[in-house]
Residue, then its C-alpha position, 0 to 999 in steps of 0.5 A: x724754432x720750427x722742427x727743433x729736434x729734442x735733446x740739443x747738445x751743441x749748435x754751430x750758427x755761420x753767415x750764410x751765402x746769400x749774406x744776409x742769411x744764417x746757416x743754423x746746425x744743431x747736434x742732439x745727444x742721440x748723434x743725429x745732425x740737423x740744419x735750418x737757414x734763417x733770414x735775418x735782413x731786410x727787414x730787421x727781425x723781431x726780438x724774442x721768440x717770434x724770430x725763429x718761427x718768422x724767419x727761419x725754415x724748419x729743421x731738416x735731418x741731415x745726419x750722414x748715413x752710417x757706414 
């Protein structure tokens, strides 16, 4: 997938509004948070790794700032 940070730890995918789309958040061992939207109607995505390049927007950073 585009952007996909290095050392992913954890990844939470939900439905997103609007429904036909996925909200995709990732965790990496160094605490830092990012997020991408994936389209996955119309029309049907493709399988394999072609999905996520085709389909979904790149990695942003989302890490809240440190207090």
């Amino acid at each position: 997938m585009p952007g996909l940070p290095p050392g992913v730890t954890g990844v939470s995918v939900t439905e997103a509004v609007p429904l036909n789309t996925l909200l995709i958040t990732v965790l990496t061992e160094g605490g830092t948070l990012a997020q991408t939207t994936c389209l996955i109607t119309p029309p049907p995505p493709p399988p394999g790794p072609a999905w996520g390049t085709t389909y979904c927007a790149a990695f942003k950073d989302i890490t809240p700032p440190s207090g």
